[in-house]
C-alpha positions in Angstrom: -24.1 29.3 -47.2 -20.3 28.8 -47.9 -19.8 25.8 -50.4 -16.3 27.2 -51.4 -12.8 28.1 -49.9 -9.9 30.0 -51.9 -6.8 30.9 -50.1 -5.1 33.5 -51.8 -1.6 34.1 -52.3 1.0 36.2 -54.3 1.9 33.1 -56.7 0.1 30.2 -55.3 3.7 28.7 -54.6 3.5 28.5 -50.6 1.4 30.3 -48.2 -1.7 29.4 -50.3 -1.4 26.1 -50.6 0.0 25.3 -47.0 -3.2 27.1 -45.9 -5.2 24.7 -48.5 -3.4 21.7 -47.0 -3.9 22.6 -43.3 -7.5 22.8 -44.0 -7.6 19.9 -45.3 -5.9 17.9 -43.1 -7.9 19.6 -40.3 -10.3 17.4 -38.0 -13.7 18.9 -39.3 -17.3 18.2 -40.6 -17.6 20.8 -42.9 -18.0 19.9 -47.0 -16.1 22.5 -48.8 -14.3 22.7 -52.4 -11.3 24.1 -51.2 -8.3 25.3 -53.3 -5.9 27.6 -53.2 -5.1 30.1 -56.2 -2.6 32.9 -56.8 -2.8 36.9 -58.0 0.4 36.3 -60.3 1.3 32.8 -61.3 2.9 33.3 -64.8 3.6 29.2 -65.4 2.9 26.2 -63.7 5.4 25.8 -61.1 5.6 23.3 -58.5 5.1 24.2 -54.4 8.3 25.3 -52.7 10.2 22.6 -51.5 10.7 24.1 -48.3 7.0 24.5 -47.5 6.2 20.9 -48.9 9.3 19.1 -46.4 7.7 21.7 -43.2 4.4 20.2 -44.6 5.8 16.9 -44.6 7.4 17.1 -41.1 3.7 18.0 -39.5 2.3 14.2 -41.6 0.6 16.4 -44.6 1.3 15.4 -47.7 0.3 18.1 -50.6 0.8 16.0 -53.5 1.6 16.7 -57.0 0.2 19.8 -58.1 1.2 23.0 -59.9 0.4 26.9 -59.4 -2.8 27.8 -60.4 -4.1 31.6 -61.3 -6.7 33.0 -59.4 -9.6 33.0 -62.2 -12.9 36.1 -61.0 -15.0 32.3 -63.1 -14.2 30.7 -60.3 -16.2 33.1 -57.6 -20.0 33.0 -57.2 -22.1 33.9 -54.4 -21.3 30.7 -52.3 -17.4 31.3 -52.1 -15.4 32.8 -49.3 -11.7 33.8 -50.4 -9.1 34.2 -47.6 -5.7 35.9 -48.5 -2.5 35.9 -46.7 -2.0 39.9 -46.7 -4.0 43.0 -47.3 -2.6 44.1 -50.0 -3.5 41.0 -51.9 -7.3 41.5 -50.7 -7.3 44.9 -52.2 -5.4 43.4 -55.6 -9.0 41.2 -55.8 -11.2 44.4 -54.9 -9.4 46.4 -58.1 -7.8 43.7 -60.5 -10.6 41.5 -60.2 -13.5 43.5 -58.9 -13.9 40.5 -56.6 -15.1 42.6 -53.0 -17.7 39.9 -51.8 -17.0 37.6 -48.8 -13.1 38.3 -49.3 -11.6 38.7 -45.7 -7.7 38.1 -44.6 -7.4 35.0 -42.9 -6.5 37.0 -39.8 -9.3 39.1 -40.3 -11.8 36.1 -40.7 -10.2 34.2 -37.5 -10.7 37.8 -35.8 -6.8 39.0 -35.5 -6.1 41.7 -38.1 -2.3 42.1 -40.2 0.0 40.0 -42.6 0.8 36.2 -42.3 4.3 36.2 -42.3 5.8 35.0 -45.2 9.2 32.8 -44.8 9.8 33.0 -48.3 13.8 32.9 -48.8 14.4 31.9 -45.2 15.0 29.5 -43.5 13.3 26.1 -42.3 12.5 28.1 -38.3 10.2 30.7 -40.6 8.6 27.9 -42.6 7.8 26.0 -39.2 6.8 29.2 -37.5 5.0 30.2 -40.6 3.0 26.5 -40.2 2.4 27.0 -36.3 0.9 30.5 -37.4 -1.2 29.2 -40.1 -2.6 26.2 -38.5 -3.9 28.4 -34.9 -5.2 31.0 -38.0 -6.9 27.9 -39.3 -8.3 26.5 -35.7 -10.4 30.0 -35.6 -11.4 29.5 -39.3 -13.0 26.4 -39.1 -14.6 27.6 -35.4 -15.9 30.8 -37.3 -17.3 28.5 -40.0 -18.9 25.9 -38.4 -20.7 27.9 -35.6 -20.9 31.2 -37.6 -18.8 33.3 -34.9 -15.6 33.6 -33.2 -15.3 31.6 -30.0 -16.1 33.8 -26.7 -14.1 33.2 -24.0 -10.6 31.8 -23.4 -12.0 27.9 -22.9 -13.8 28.4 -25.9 -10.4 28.6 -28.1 -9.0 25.5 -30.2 -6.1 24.2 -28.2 -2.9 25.3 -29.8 -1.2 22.7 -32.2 1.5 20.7 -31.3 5.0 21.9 -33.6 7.4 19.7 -34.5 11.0 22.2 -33.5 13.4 19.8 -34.9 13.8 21.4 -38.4 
């Protein structure tokens, strides 16, 4: 049984924790500690201010919080880590010998590739970004709280409404 959720990221700055903050804010019964922690976070920084106003726009607030490191203490049996690209699953597999219930978000919502990162762009790619995460995150919490990916067509989580004013 899943008691934990990490989303992954390169430096916990913005995919991560707009992943952590979707989640959050997502209409669901399911009791998880859910964070969000990063392969390469040198300092505390702050969340980009881009992804905090795209946040904002959709009515989720992420609060104060800082950058936090990806810590191999943090994992146990119960936890299922997400990250935002391949490459940064395989980083967990040999920089952190972390292999167990680590899945792409695409791969866990049943899709397979990168989540596009709008890192350096401009506010289009941090909405489109949000679209993308949030339908990533409608399969998520499907897969985790009936154990499978839905089945047919009417079985899918309607698609979020976007705000396309930004």
């Amino acid at each position: 049984m899943i008691t934990r959720l990490i989303f992954v990221c390169t430096d916990n700055t913005c995919l991560g924790p707009v992943a952590e903050t979707i989640f959050k804010y997502s209409d669901h019964d399911l009791d998880l500690d859910v964070c969000s922690r990063g392969l390469v976070v040198l300092f505390p920084e702050p969340v980009n201010p881009k992804a905090e106003t795209m946040l904002a726009t959709h009515g989720m607030l992420i609060g104060a919080r800082t950058t936090k490191q990806f810590c191999r203490e943090e994992v146990d049996g119960q936890t299922l880590i997400l990250t935002m690209t391949i490459t940064q699953k395989r980083r967990l597999a040999t920089d952190f010998f972390v292999n167990d219930n680590v899945f792409t978000i695409k791969e866990f919502a049943g899709g397979h590739g990168d989540v596009s990162d709008p890192y350096g762009k401009d506010y289009a790619a941090y909405d489109k970004c949000f679209a993308e995460l949030s339908n990533l995150m409608e399969l998520v919490i499907f897969r985790l709280l009936h154990g499978k990916l839905p089945e047919a067509p009417e079985d899918m989580p309607h698609e979020p409404e976007t705000d396309n004013r930004m």
